[in-house]
Backbone as numpy.savetxt, mean C-alpha at the origin, in Angstrom:
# Nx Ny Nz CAx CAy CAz Cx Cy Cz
13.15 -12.54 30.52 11.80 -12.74 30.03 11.42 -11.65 29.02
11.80 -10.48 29.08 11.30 -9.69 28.74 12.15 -9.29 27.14
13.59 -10.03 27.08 14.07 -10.31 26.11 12.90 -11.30 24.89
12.72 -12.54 25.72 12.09 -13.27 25.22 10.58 -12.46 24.74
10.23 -12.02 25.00 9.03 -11.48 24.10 9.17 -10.22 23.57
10.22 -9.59 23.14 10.38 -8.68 22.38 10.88 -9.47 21.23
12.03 -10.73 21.23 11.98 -11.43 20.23 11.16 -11.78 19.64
10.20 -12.55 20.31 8.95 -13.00 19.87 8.14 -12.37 18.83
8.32 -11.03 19.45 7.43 -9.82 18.26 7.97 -9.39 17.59
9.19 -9.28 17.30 9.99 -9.13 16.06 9.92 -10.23 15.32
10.17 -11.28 15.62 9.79 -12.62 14.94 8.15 -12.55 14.03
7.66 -12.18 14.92 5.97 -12.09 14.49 5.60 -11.39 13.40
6.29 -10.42 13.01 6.44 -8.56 13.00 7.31 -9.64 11.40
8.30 -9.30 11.21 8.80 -10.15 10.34 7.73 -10.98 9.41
6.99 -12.19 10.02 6.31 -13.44 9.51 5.08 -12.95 8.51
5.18 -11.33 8.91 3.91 -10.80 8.42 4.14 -9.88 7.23
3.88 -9.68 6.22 4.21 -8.70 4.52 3.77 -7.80 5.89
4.11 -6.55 5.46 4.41 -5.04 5.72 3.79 -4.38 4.34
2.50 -3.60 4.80 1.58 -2.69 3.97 1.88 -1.19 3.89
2.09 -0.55 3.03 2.06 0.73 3.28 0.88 1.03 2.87
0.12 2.49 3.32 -1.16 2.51 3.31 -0.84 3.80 3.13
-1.07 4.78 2.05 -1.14 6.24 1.97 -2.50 6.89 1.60
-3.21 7.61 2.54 -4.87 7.84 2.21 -4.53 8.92 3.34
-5.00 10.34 2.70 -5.23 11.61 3.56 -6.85 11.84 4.30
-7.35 10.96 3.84 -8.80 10.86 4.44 -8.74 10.24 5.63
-8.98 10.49 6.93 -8.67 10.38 8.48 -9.71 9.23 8.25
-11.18 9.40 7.43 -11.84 7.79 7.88 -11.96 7.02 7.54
-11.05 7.14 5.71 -10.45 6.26 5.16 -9.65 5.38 5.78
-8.74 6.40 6.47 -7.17 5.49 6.84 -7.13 5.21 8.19
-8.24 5.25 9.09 -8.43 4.65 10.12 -9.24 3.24 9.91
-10.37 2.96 9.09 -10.71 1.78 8.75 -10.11 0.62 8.07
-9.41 1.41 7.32 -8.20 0.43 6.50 -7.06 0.17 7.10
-6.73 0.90 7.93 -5.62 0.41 8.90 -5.91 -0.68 9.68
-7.66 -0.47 10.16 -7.89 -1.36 11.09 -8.16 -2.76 10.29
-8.45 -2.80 9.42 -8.76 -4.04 8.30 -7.60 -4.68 8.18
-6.31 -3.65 7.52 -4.93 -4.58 6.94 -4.36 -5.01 8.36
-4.49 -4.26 9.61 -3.96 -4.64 10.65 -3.89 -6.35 11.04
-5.27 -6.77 10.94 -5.85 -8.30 11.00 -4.69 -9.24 10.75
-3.89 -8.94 9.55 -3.07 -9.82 8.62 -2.03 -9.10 8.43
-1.73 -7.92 8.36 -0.38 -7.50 7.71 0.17 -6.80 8.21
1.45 -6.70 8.86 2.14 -5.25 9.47 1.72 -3.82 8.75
1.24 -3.11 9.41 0.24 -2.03 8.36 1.65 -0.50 8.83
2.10 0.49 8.13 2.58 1.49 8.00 1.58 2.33 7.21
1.31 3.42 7.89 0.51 4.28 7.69 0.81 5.89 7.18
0.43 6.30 6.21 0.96 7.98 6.37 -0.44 8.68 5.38
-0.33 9.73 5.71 -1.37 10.84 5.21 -0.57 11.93 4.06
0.46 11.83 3.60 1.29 12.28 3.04 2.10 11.61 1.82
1.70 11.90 0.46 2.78 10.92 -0.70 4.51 11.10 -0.23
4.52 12.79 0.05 5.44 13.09 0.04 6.71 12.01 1.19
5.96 12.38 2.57 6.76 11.59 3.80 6.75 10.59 3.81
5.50 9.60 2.57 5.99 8.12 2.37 6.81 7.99 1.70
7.32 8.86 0.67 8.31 9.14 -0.45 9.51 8.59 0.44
9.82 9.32 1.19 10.69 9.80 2.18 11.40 8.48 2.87
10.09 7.46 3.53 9.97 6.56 4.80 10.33 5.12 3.82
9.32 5.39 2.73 9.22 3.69 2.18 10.59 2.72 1.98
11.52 3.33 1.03 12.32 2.89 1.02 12.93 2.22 2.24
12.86 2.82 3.66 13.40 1.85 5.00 12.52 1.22 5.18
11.26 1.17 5.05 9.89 0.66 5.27 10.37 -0.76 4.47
10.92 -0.71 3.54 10.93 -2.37 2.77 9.43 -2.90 2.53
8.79 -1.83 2.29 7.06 -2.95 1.94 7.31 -3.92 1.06
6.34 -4.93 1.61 5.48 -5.79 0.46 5.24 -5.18 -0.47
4.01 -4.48 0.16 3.48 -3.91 -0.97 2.95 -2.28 -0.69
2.39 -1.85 -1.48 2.03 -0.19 -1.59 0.46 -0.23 -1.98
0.00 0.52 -1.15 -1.95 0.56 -1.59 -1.58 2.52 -1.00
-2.13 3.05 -2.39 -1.99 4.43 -2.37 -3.21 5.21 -3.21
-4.07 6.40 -2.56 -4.68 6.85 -3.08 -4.28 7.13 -4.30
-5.06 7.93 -5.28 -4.66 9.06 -6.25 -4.87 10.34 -5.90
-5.77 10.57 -5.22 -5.87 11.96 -5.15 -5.30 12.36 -3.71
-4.21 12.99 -3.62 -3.66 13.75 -2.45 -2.78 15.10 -2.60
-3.12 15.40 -1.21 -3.13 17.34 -1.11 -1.98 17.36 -1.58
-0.41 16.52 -1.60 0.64 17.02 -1.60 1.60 16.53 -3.18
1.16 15.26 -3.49 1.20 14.88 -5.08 0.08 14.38 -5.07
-0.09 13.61 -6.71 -1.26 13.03 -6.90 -0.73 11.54 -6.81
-1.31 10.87 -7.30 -1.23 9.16 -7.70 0.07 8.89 -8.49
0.06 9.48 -10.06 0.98 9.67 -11.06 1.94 10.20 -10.49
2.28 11.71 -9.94 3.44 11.68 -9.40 4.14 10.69 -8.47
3.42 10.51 -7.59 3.66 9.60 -6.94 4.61 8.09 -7.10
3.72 7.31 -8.37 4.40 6.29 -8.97 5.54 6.41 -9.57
5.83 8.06 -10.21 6.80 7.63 -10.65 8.14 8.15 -10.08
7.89 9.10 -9.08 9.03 8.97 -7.62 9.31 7.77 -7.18
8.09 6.74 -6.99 8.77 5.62 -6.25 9.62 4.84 -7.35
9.02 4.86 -8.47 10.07 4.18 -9.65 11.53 4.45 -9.94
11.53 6.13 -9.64 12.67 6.38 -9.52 13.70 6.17 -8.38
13.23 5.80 -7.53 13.85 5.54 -6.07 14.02 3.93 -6.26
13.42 3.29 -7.22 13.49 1.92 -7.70 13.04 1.06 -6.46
11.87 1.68 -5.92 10.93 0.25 -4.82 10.09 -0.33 -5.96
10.68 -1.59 -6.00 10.27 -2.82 -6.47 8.97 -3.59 -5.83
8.52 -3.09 -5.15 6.92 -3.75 -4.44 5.89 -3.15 -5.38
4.76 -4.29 -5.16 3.83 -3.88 -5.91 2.89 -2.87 -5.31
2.52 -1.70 -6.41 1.70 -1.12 -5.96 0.33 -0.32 -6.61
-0.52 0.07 -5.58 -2.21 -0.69 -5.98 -2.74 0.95 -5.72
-3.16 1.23 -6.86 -3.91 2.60 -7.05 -5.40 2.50 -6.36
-5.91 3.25 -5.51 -7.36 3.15 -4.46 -7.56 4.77 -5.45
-8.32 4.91 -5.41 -9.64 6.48 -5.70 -10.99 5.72 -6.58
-11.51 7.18 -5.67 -13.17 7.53 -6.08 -13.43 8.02 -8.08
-12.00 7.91 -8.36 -11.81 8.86 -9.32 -11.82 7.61 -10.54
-13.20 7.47 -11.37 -13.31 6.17 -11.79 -14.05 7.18 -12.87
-13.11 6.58 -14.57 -13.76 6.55 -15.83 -13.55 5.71 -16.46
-13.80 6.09 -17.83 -13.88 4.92 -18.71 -12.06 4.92 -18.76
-11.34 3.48 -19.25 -9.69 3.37 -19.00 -8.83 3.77 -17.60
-10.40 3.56 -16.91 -8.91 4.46 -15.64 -7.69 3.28 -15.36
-8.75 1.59 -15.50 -7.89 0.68 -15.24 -6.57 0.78 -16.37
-6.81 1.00 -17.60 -5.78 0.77 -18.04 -4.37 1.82 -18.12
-5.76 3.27 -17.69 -3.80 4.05 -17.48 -3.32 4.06 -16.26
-4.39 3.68 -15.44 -3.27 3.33 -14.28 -2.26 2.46 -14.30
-2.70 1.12 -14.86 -1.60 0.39 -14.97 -0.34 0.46 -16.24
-0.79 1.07 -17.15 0.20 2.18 -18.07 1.42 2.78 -17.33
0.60 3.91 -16.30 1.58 4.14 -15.24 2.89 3.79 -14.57
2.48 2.45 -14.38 3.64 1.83 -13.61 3.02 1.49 -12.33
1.49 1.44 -12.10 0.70 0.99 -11.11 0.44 -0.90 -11.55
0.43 -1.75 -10.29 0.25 -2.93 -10.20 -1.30 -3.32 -10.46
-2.18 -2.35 -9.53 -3.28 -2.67 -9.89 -4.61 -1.36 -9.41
-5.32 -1.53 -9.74 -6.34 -0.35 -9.45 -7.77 -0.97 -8.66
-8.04 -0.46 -7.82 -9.09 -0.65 -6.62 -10.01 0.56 -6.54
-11.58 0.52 -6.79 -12.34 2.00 -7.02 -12.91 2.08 -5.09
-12.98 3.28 -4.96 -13.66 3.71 -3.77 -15.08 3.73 -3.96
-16.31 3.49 -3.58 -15.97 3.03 -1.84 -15.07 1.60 -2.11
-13.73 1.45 -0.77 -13.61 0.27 -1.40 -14.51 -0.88 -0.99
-14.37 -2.40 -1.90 -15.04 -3.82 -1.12 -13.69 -4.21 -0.37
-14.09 -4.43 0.99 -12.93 -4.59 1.45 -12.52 -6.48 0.82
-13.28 -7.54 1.01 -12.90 -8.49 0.12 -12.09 -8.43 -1.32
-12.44 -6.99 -2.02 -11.45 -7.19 -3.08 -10.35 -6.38 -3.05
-10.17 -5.70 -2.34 -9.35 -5.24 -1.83 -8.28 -6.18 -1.27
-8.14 -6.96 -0.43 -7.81 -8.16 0.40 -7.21 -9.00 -0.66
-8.29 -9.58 -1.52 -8.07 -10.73 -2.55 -6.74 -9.88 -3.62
-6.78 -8.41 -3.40 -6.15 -8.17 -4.45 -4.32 -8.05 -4.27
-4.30 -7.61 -2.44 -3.08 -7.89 -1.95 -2.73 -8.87 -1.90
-3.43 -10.18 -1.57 -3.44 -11.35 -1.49 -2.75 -11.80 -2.60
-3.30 -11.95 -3.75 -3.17 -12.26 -5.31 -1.75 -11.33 -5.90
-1.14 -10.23 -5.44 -0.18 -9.51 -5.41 0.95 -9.79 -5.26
0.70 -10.27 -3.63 2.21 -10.73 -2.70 2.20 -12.30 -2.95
1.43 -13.25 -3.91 1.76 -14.53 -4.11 2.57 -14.41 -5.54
2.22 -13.31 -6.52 2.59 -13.21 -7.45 3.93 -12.85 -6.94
4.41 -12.09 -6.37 5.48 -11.68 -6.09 6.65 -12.60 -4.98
5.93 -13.56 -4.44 6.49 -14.70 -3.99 6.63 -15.95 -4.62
6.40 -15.73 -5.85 6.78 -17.18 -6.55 7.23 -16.28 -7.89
8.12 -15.00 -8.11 8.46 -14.74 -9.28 9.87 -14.87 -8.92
C-alpha cells in the first residue's frame, strides 16, 4: 500500500511544472510559495548563489527570481544560469521599477519582468502564458 501512494505522488509531483522561486524576503517567499504551491511543484531558496548550485538538478519549468539579492543581483544571476545553459524561462520580480526596466531586463536574457508589490493574477497569467509558450515550441 504504501508503495502505492508514494507512486502516486511522484506521479502527481511529475504532472505538475516545477517553479523555482528565489526571493530573500522571508514574507515575500512565504506568500508566494504559498500561492505557486496551489498549481505548481514550488522549489524555494533565499540565495542566487545555492539556486545557482541546485537548479540545474531541479530541471524547472520555469525560474521567477528577484533582482535585488544579498549574494548576486538579478543580472548576475541570468547570466550564470545562461552559462550553465538552463533553458527554462525566466521572470525578473523587483520593486526596482524605471523608465526601460522592461526592456533591459529582457535585453538581459530575462523572459519576462513582473514589478513588486506583485498582482498575484499577473503574476500567474504570466507563468501560465510562459510554460504554454514553451510547450508548444
Amino acid at each position: 500500500m504504501l508503495d502505492l501512494v508514494v507512486s502516486h505522488m511522484k506521479a502527481e509531483s511529475r504532472a505538475r511544472p516545477k517553479v523555482v522561486l528565489i526571493e530573500d524576503n522571508a514574507d515575500n517567499r512565504e506568500v508566494l510559495e504559498i500561492v505557486l504551491q496551489s498549481t505548481y511543484e514550488t522549489v524555494v531558496f533565499d540565495s542566487a548563489i545555492e539556486a545557482l548550485l541546485r537548479i540545474p538538478q531541479e530541471n524547472p519549468a520555469i525560474v521567477l527570481t528577484d533582482l535585488i539579492l544579498p549574494d548576486l543581483d538579478g543580472w548576475q544571476f541570468i547570466t550564470n544560469l545562461q552559462v550553465k545553459g538552463v533553458r527554462a524561462p525566466v521572470v525578473a520580480v523587483s520593486a526596482l521599477v524605471f523608465q526601460g526596466m522592461r526592456q533591459k531586463v529582457i535585453a538581459a536574457g530575462f523572459d519576462e519582468f513582473v514589478t513588486k508589490p506583485i498582482d498575484i493574477d499577473i503574476l500567474l497569467s504570466t507563468i501560465h502564458r510562459l510554460l504554454k509558450r514553451e510547450s508548444s515550441a
